[in-house]
N, C-alpha and C positions, 0 to 999 in steps of 0.2 A: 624689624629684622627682615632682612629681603629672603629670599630662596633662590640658593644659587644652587644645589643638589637635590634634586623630586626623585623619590622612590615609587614604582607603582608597585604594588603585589596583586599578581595575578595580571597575566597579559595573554587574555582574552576578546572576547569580539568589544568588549570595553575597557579593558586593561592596558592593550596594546596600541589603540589610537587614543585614548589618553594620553598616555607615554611618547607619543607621536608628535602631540599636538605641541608638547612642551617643549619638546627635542627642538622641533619648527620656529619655535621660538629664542632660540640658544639656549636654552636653561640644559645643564650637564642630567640626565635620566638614567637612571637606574632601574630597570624592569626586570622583577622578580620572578620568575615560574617554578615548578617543581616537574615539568614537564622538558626534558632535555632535548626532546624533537624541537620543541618551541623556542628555546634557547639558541639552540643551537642555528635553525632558521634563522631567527631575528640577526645574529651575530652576521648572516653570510649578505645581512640587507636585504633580504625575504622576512614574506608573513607566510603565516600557515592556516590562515582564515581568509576568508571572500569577503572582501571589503573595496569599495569602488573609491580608487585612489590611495587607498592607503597603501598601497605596495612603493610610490613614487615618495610618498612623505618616510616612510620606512625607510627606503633603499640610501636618500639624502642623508638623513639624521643618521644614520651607520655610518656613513661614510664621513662626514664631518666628521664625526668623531663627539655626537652630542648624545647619543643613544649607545648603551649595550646591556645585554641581559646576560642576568645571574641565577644561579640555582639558589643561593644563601642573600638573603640582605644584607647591605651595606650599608654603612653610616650616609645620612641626609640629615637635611634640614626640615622637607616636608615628606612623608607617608600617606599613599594613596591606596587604602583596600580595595580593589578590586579582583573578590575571588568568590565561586557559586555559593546560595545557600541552599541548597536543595531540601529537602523532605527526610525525615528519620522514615526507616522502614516501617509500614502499616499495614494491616489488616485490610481488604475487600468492606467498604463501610464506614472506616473509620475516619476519623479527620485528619487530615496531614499534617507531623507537627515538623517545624522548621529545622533544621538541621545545621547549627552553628560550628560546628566543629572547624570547617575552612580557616573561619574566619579567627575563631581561637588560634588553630596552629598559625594564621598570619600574625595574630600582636607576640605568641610563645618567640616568632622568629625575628619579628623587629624590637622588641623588647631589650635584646643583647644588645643592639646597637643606639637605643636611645639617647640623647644628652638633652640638656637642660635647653629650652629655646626650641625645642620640636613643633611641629603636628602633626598631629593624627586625622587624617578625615577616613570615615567610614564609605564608600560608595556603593558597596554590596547592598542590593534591593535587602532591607531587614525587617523583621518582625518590631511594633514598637519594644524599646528598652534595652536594644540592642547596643546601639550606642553607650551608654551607661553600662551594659555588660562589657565592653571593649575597654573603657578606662578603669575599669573596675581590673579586669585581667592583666590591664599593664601595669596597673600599682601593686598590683602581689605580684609580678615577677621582677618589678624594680621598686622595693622601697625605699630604696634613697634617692628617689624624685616625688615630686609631689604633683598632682592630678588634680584635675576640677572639680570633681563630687566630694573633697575632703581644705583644699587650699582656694577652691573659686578660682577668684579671677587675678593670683598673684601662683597660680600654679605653674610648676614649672614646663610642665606636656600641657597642648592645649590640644583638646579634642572638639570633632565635629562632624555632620554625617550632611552628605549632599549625596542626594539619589542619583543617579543617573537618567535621562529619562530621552533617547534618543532611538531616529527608528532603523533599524538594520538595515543596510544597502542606502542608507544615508546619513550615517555615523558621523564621518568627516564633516560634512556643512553644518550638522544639525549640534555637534559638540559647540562647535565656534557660535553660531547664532539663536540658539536656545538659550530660553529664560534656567537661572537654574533657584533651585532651594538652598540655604546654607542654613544649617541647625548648628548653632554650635549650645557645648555645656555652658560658654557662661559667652556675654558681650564679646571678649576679646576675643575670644573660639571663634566667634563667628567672622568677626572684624580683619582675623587674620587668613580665614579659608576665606574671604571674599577677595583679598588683598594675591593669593594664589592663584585663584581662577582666571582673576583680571589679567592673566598672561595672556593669555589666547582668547578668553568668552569674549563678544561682545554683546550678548542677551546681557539684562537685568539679573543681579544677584540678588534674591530678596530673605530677607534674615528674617529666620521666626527660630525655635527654640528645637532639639534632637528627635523629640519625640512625635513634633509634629511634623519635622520634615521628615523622619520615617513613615508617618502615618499619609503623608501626601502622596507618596509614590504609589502605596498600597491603594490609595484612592483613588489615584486614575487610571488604574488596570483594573481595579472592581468596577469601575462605573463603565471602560468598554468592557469585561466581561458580560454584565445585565444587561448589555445593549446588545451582542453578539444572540446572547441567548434566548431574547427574546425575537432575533430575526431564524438560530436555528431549530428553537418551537412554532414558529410562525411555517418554516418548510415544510415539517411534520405534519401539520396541519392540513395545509393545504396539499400535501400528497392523498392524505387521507380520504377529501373532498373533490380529490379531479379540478384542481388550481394551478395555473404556472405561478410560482411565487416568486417567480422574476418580473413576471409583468404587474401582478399584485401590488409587488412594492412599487414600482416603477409609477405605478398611479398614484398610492398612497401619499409618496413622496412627493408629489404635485404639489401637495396642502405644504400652504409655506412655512410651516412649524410643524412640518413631519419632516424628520431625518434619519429613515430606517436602514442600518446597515444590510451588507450583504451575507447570506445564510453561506453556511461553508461546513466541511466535514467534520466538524469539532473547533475546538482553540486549542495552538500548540504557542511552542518558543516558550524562552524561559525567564517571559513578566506576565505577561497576562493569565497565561494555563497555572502560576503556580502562587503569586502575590497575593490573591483573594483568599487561600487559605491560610494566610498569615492573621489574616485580620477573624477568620470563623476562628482559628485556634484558640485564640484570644479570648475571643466573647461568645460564643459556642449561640449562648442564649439568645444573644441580639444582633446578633447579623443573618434572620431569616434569609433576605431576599436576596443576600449576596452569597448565600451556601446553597439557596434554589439555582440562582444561574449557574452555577459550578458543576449543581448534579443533571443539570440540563445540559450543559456544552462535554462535560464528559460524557454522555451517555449518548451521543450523535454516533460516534466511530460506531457505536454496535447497530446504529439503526441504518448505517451504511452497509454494513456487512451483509446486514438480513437484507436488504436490498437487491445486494450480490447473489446472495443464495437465491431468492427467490427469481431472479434475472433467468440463472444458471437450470434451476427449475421448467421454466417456462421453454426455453433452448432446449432440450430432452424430450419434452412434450412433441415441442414443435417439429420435431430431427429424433423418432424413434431408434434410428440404428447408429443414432450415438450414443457415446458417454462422458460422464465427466470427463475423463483422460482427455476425450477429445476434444475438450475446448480451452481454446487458449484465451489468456486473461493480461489486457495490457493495460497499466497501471502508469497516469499520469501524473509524474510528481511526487514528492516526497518530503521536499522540507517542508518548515510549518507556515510558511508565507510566499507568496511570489519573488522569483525573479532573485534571489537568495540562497546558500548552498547549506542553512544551520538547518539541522534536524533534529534539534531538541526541543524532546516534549512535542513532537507533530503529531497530528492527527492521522497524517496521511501514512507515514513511517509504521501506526500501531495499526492501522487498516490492512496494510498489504501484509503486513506481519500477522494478523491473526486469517484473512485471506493462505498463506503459504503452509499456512499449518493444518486447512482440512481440503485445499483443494488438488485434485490429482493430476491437474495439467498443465500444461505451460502458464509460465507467468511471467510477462516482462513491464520491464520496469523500464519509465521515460524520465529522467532526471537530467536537465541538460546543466546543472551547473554542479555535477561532481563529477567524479574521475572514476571512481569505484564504490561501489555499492556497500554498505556498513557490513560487519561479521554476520550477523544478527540473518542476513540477507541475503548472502554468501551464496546461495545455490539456485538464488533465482538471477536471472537476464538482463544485465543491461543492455541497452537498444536505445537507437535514435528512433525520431519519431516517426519516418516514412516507414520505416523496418514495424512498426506496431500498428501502423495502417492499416499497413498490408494482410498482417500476418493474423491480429488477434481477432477471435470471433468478439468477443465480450471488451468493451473497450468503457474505463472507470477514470474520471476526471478529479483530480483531487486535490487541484493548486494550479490554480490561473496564470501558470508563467506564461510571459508576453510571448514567446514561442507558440506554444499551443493556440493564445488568440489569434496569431495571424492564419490559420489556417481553420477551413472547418470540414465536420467531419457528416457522411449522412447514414446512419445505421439505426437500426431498432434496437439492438443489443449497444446502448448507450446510457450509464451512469453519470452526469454529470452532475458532479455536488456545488461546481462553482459556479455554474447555469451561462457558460461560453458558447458547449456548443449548441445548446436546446432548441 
């Protein structure tokens, strides 16, 4: 059975060029949000995300007439979840447990519109078993269809979970020519999410089973988490010891089977800062070394912070007839990666935020790829970057966008956690 109507739910930084990709393809796309800014955007042939090109693929497929977004689901052929799982509320300490609820209310919403001959793929980064929890919730809300965990492989919804695994600010190329995982519940799950991708992918589809294509995602954001975190205990380190850990590595990685990442002000964005507790939640017991790296990369923002303070310390010392008040603090960066406008889960985002809450003087903020500064941040400064030159005494680096490399700066009141300007 072909797919001539693809649904995505959730048109997001992967919802939305998903939904893109297929539009591009002529396949008629249904992109669901619950977010009416978003809706409504997409509808005018705008995106409301920073995505490079995707405004051009967007603006086409609207206009053709092969793309439009809805608040409610509509009948398709194929179903694409693409919607957050983030974290249930927890304790200071505690483990983070997953937070499926998105994902619930997306099958409660395309549930109503089911018929016989569907798919379901999961793409939301999941905990294993989630997939099985997804055809489990469509068969109680529709028992007059039959499902894979009870009918196999003459069921009449086929379900299937293919992660997503693409890097922001190169969405577009890396959807088309990435390998991907297809899990499906039974052969023909698989057979037929392979059969949908091969619209647009031209990577390898490789077919293993739901559980383990959950478990694959979660395993190449645990494996660069351990590697992040042992380059930002490696800084710690060699702060402690009077070390540049720029040039450290720089030698280290000489050795032709050393390949030490770059140390940075924690891990943000919303696969790698949050997929590895998917997997601790899980097995509490045996994933030692992937809950050490976790408690290592989250605990960098405060060894930044005390960095700050002790900076701000030293400036008082040095400048009796000052005070806090008087020192201004300019703050490089904000999203959780270069060269990108997402702030979710950044490091840099929770630095300047726990920064604004005990510091008494200016604070400006250099973020060249948003427009305006989140709520959260509301009362501190945006400023271009010759304006925070100029202006700050105390000057905090905390994302390498290509902007800030081309320029360098020379002060002793210098933090830099991404080691540009050192």
């Amino acid at each position: 059975m072909s797919f001539e109507t693809i649904s995505v739910i959730g048109l997001g930084y992967i919802g939305l060029p998903t939904a893109a990709m297929f539009a591009s393809r002529k396949k008629k796309v249904i992109g669901v949000d619950v977010n009416k800014l978003a809706v409504d955007t997409i509808n005018l042939g705008q995106i409301h995300i920073v995505e490079p090109d995707l405004d051009m693929i967007v603006h086409a497929a609207v206009t053709e007439g092969y793309l439009k977004a809805v608040s409610i689901p509509e009948p398709a052929d194929a179903f694409l979840i693409a919607v957050p799982t983030p974290f249930m509320p927890f304790e200071d300490g505690a483990i983070p447990e997953p937070d499926l609820s998105y994902i619930e209310s997306a099958c409660n919403g395309i549930a109503q519109v089911l018929k016989q001959g569907d798919l379901v793929i999961l793409e939301s980064t999941s905990p294993v078993g989630a997939t099985e929890q997804v055809a489990q919730w469509l068969a109680d809300a529709r028992p007059d269809l039959s499902f894979p965990q009870t009918a196999g492989e003459d069921a009449d919804i086929n379900i299937a979970h293919c992660p997503e695994r693409v890097l922001p600010g190169q969405v577009v190329r890396e959807l088309v020519e990435n390998d991907r995982v297809i899990g499906g519940m039974t052969a023909k799950c698989s057979a037929r999410a392979v059969e949908l991708y091969k619209t647009f992918v031209q990577g390898d589809c490789v077919i293993t089973n739901a559980r383990t294509a959950e478990m694959a995602k979660l395993t190449e954001n645990s494996c660069r988490d351990v590697q992040i975190a042992f380059a930002n205990e490696l800084s710690i380190i060699c702060d402690k010891l009077d070390i540049d850990v720029w040039e450290l590595i720089s030698l280290a990685n000489r050795h032709p089977r050393i390949n030490i990442l770059q140390p940075g002000p924690g891990v943000g964005g919303h696969c790698i800062a949050v997929d590895p507790w998917f997997i601790v939640s899980k097995t509490p017991s045996e994933a030692k070394l992937i809950h050490t790296a976790r408690l290592v990369n989250d605990s960098k923002p405060k060894w930044v912070i005390n960095k700050v303070k002790l900076a701000i310390a030293d400036y008082l010392i040095a400048n009796p007839e000052k005070t806090a008040k008087d020192i201004t603090i300019a703050c490089y960066g904000l999203a959780f990666k270069p060269d990108i406008d997402d702030l979710r889960e950044s490091p840099a985002k929770e630095i300047v935020c726990c920064i604004a809450k005990t510091h008494k003087g200016r604070i400006l903020v250099v973020e060249p790829n948003i427009q305006v500064l989140p709520e959260v941040l509301s009362t501190l400064e945006l400023v271009d970057m010759q304006d925070a030159l100029e202006i700050a005494d105390l000057h905090l680096v905390l994302v390498d966008h290509k902007e800030f490399k081309q320029c360098k700066i020379n002060t002793k009141l210098l933090i830099d956690t991404k080691g540009i300007w050192n």
